[in-house]
C-alpha positions as CSV (number, residue, x, y, z in Angstrom):
1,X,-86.6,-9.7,-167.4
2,X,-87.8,-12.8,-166.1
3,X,-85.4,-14.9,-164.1
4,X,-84.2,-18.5,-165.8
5,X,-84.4,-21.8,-163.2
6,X,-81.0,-21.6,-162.1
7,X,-81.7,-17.9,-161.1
8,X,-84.7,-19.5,-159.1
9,X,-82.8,-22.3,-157.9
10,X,-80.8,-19.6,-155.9
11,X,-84.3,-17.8,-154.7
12,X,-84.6,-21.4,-153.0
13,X,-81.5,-21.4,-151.3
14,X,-81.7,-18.0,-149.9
15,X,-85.5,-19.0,-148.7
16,X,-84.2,-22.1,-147.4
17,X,-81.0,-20.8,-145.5
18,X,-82.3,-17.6,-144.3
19,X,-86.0,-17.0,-144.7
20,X,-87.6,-20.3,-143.7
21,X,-84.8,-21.7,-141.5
22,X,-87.1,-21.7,-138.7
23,X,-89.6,-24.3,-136.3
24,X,-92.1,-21.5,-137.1
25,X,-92.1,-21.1,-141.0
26,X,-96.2,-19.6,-141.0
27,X,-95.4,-17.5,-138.3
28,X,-92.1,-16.0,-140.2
29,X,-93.9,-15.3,-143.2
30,X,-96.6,-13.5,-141.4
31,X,-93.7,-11.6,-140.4
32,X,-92.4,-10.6,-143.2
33,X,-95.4,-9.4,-144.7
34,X,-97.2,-12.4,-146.3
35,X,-100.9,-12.2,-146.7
36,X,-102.4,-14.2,-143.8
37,X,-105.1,-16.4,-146.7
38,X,-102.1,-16.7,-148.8
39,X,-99.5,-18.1,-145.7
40,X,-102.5,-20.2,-144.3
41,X,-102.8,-22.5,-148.2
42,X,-99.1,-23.5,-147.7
43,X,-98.6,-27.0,-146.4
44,X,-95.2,-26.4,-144.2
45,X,-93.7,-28.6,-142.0
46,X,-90.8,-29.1,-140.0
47,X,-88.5,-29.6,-143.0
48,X,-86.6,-25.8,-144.6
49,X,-86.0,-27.6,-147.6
50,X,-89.2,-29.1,-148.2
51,X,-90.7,-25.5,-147.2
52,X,-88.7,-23.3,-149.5
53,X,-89.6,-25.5,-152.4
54,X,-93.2,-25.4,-151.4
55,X,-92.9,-21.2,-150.7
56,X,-90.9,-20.7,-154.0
57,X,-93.1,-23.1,-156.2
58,X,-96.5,-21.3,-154.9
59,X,-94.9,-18.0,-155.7
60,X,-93.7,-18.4,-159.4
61,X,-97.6,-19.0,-160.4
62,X,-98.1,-14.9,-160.4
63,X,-95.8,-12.5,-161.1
64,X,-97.2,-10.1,-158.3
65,X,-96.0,-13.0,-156.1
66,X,-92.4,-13.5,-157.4
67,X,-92.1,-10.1,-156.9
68,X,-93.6,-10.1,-153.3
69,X,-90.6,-13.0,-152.1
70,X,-88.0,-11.6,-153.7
71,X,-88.9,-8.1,-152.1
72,X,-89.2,-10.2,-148.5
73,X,-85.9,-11.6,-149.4
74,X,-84.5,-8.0,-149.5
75,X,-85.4,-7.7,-145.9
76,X,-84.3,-10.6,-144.1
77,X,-81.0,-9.4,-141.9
78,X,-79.2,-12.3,-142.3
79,X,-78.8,-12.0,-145.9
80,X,-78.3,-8.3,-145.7
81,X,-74.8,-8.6,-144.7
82,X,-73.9,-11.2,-147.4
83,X,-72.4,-10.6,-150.7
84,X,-75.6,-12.4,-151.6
85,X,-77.4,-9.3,-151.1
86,X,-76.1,-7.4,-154.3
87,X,-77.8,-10.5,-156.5
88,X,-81.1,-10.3,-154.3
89,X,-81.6,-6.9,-154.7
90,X,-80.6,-7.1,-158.7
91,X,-83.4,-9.7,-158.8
92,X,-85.6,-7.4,-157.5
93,X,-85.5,-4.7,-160.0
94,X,-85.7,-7.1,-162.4
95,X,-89.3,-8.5,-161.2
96,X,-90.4,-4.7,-160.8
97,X,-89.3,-3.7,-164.4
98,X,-91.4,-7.2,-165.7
99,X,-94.1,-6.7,-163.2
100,X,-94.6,-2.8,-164.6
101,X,-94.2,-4.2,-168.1
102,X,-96.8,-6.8,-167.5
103,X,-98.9,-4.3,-165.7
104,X,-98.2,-2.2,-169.0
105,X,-99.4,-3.8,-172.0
106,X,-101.9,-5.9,-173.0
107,X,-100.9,-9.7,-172.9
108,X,-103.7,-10.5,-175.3
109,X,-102.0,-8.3,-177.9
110,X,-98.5,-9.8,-178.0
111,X,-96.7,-11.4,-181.0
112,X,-93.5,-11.9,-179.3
113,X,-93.5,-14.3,-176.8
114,X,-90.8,-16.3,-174.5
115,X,-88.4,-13.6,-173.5
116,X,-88.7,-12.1,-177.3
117,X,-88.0,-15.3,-178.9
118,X,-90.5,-17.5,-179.9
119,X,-93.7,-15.6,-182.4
120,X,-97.2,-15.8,-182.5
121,X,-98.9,-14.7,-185.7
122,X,-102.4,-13.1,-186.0
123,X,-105.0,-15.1,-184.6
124,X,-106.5,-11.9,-183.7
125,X,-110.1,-14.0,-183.3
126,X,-108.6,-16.4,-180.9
127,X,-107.4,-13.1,-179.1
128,X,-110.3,-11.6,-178.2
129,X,-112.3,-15.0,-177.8
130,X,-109.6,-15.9,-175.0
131,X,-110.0,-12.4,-173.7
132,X,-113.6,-12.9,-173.3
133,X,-113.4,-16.6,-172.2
134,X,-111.7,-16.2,-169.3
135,X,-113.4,-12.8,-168.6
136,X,-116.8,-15.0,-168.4
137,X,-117.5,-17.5,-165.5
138,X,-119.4,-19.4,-167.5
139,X,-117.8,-19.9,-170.3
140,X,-115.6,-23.3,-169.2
141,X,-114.6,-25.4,-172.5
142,X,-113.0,-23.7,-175.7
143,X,-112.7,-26.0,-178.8
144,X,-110.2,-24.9,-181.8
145,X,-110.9,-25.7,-185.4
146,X,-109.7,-25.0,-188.3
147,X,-108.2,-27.3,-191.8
148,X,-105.0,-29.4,-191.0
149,X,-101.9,-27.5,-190.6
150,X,-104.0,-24.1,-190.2
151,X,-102.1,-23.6,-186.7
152,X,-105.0,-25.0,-184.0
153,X,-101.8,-26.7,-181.6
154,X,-100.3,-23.8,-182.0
155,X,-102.9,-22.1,-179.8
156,X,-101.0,-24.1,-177.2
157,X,-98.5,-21.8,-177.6
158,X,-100.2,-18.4,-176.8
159,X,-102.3,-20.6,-174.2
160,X,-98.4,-20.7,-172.2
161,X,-98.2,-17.1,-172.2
162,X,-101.8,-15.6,-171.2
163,X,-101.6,-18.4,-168.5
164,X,-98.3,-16.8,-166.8
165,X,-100.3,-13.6,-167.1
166,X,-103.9,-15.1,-165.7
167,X,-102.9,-17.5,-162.9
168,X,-103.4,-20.4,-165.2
169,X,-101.4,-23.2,-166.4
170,X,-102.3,-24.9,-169.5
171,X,-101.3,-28.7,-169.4
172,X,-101.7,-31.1,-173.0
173,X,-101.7,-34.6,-173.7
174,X,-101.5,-35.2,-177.8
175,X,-104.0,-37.5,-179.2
176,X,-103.5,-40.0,-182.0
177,X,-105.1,-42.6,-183.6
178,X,-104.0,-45.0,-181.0
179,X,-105.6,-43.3,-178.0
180,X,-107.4,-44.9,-175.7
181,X,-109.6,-43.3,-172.5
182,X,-107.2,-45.6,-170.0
183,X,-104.1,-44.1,-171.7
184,X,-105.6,-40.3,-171.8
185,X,-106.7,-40.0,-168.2
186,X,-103.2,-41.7,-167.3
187,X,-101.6,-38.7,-169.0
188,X,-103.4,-36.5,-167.1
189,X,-103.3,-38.2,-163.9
190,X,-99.2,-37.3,-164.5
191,X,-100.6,-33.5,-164.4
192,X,-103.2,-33.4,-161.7
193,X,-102.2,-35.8,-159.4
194,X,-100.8,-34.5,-156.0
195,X,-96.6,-34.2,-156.3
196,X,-94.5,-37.2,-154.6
197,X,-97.9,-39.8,-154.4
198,X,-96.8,-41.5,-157.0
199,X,-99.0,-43.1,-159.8
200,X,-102.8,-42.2,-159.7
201,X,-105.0,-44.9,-157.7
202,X,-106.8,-45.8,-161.0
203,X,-107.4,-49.0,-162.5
204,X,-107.1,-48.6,-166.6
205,X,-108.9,-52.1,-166.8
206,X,-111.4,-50.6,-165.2
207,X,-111.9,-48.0,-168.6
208,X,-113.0,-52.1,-169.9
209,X,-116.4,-51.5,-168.9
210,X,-117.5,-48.7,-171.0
211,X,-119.6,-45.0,-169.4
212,X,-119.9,-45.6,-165.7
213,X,-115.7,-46.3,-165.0
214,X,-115.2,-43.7,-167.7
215,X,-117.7,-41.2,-165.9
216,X,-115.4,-42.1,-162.5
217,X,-112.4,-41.4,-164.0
218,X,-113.3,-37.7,-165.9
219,X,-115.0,-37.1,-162.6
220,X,-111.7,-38.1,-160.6
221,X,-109.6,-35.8,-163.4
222,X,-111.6,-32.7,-162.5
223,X,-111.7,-33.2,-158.9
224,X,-107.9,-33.4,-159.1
225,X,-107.8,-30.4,-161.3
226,X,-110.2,-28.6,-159.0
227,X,-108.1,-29.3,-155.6
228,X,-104.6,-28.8,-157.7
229,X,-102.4,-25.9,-156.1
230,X,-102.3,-23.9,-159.6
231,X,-104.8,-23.4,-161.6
232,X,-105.5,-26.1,-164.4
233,X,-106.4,-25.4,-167.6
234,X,-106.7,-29.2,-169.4
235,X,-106.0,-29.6,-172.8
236,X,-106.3,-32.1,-175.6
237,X,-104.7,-31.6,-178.7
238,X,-105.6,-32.7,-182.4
239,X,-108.9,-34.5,-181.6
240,X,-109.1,-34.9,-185.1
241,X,-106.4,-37.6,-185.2
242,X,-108.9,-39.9,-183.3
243,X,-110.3,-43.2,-184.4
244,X,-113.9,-42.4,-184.5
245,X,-115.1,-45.9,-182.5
246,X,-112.4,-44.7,-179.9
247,X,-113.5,-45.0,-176.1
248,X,-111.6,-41.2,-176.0
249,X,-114.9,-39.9,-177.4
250,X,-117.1,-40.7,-174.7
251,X,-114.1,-39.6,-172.4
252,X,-114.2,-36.5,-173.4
253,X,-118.1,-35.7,-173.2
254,X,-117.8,-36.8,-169.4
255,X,-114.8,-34.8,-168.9
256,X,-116.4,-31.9,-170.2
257,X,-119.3,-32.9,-168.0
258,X,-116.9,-32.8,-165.0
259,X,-115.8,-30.1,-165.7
260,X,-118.8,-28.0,-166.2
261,X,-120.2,-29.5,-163.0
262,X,-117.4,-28.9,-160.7
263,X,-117.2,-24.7,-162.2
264,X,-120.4,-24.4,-160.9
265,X,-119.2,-25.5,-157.4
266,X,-116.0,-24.6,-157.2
267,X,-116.0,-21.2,-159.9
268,X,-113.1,-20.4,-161.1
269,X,-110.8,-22.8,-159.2
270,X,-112.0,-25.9,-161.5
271,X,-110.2,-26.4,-164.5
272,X,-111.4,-25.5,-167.9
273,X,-111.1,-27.7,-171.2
274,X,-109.3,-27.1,-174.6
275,X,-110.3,-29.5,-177.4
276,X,-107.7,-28.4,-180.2
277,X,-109.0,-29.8,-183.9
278,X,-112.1,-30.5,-182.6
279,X,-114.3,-29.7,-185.7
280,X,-118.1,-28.6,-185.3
281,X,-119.0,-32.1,-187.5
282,X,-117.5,-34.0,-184.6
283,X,-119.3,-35.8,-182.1
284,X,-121.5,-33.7,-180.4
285,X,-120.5,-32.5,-176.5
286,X,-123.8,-33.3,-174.3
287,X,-126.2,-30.9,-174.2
288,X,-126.0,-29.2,-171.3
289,X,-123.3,-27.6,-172.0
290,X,-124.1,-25.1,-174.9
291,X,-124.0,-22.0,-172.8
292,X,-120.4,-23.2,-171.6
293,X,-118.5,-23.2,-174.8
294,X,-116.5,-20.7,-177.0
295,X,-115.4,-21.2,-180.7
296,X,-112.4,-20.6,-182.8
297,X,-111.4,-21.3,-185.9
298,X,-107.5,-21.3,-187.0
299,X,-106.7,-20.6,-190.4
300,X,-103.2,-20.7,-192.5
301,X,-101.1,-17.5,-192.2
302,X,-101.3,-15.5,-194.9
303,X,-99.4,-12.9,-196.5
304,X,-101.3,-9.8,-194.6
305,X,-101.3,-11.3,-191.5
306,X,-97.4,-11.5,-191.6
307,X,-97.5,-8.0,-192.7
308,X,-99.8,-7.2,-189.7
309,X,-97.2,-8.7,-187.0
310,X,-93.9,-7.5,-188.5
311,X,-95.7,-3.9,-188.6
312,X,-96.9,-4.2,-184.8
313,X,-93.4,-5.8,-183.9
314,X,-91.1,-3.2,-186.0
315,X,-93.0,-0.8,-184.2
316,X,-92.8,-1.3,-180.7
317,X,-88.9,-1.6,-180.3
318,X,-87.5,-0.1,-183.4
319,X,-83.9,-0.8,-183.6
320,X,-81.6,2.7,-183.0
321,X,-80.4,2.7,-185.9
322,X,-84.1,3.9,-187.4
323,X,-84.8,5.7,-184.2
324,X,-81.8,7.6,-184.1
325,X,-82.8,9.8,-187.1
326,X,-86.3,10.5,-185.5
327,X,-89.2,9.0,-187.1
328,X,-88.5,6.8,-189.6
329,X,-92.2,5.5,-191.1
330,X,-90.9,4.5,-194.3
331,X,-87.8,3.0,-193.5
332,X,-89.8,0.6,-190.9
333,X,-92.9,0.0,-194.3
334,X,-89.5,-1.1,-196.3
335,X,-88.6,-3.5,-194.0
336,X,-91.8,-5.2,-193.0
337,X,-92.5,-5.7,-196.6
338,X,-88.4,-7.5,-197.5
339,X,-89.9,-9.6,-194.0
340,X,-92.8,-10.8,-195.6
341,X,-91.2,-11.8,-198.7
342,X,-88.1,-13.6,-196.8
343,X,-90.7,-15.1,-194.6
344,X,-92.7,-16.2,-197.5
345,X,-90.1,-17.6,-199.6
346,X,-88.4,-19.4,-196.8
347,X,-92.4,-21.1,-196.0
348,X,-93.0,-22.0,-199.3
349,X,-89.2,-23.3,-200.1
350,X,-88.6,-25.1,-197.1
351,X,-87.6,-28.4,-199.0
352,X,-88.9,-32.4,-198.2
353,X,-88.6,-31.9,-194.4
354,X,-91.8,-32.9,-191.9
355,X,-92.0,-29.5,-190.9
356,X,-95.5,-28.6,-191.4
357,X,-96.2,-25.0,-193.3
358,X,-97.1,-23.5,-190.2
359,X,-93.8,-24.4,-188.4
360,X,-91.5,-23.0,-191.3
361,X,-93.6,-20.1,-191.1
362,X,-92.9,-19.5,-187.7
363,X,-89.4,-20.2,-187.8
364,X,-88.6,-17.6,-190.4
365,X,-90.5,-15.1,-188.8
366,X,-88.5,-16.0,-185.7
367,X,-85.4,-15.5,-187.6
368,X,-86.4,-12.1,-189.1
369,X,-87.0,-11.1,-185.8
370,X,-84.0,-11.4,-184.9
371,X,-82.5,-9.8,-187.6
372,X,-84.5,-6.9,-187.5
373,X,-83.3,-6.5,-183.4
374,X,-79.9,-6.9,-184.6
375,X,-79.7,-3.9,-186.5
């Protein structure tokens, strides 16, 4: 199982007080078994504190990593004679059991996400386009369509997962009809920019004078992006909210502009863009860029999708009380099918709230979940 931030708030202190507490911090990881391209990207200094957050924040972005600290951690003679050691080495088995799980299955496939709480229904396109997507170098802008309330920000979702399991991290700013370019590539200047430099050394009156300063400031986004310790994955969400004579639009062909220029230099260290509700009727991206995109099209979950999932999800971690018995087939069919209907009636049922379709969807099938894993 993962561990939560107060878990890694202790990873820090024990890095801190007994890994990094040294005038020598690049040297001590060397020591300890640190690759030598991996120990040479850190930007240490004098400071322990400063260090271990640097160390611990680097390490988090792959689970291969987490494990690798923690398993230094394990080493470190200081620590071995503290009671501390009992919890280090209990977070240790814990990263090897989720490192072979990861290692195990095939993150594309999953429908329970977040520690087994949070779902992701079908999309079995989206899937396999992702799969392929960031299998292909150059393949650097996906756009999501799909009818209203058909699910396309929920591909933000599943974007959070296969990122912790690719070395990616997906970031989002929400579009409305109210966007302008100044107040989009200040959202994302909030992402890319450099931690502790404080606001990004742009100029939104600037945005005033319409391509060139808009051309800067994508360019300036993906350079950021590019140059970011993780990698960035930049997305905009429900394009379809935006006022067609918005500045946004011309934003977003240079972005993707930037961004298909600086892959080509940079590979797969540039960012790559996610235009959620961007419909094929939309404006057009700039030419150039044809061979660089990848389609999908949500659609509303329906009743054999949910049918597909609980079967998958029933499946994989039947409950003992089915597995005690042996195989149990039609016990698990009975079940999935009372899930769809619950999950159904719940959906369709769900009162005068705001919730969209989609959202009640997901939150009974959440709940049927954990039924199902309480039995």
């Amino acid at each position: 199982m993962p561990l939560t931030e107060t878990e890694w708030d202790l990873v820090t202190a024990w890095v801190q007080n007994h890994l990094l507490d040294t005038t020598e911090p690049h040297d001590r990881l060397a020591e300890y078994g640190f690759p030598e391209d991996f120990v040479a990207t850190l930007p240490l200094t004098h400071i322990s504190s400063d260090n271990a957050r640097t160390l611990v924040h680097r390490s988090r972005t792959d689970i291969r990593r987490q494990l690798r600290l923690v398993e230094a951690l394990t080493a470190v003679d200081e620590l071995a004679v503290l009671p501390d050691i009992a919890k280090v080495r209990e977070f240790r088995e814990r990263l090897r059991e989720d490192y072979r799980a990861h290692a195990a299955q095939d993150t594309f496939r999953t429908c329970v996400l977040k520690n087994g709480t949070e779902a992701f229904i079908d999309r079995q396109g989206l899937r396999e386009t992702l799969r392929r997507f960031i299998a292909d170098p150059d393949k650097c802008i996906l756009l999501v369509d799909g009818e209203p309330d058909s699910g396309r920000s929920y591909t933000y979702t599943f974007l959070r997962h296969i990122g912790q399991h690719s070395g990616f991290r997906p970031v989002r700013v929400t579009l409305s009809r109210t966007s302008t370019a100044a107040k989009v590539v200040r959202r994302l200047a909030d992402f890319v920019a450099e931690p502790g430099t404080g606001p990004a050394p742009l100029n939104p009156t600037d945005l005033n004078d319409p391509l060139p300063s808009v051309d800067e400031a994508a360019h300036w986004v993906a350079g950021r992006a590019t140059a970011a310790e993780e990698r960035l994955w930049l997305v905009l969400d429900e394009c379809d909210r935006l006022d067609p004579s918005s500045d946004v639009w011309d934003f977003i062909g240079q972005l993707a502009m930037a961004v298909y220029e600086h892959s080509a230099v940079h590979g797969d260290q540039a960012p790559r863009l996610v235009l959620l509700g961007y419909g094929r009727a939309m404006r057009q991206l700039p030419y150039d860029l044809r061979g660089s995109l990848c389609w999908d099209t949500a659609r509303v979950v329906e009743s054999g999708d949910l049918r597909s999932f609980f079967d998958q999800v029933f499946h994989e971690s039947p409950p003992e009380v089915l597995a005690a018995g042996g195989p149990q087939q039609s016990a698990i069919d009975e079940l999935v099918e009372v899930a769809v209907e619950e999950v159904l009636y719940a959906a369709e049922s769900g009162g005068g709230g705001d919730e969209s379709y989609m959202r009640r969807v997901s939150t009974a099938v959440e709940g049927a979940v954990r039924v199902y894993r309480s039995l």
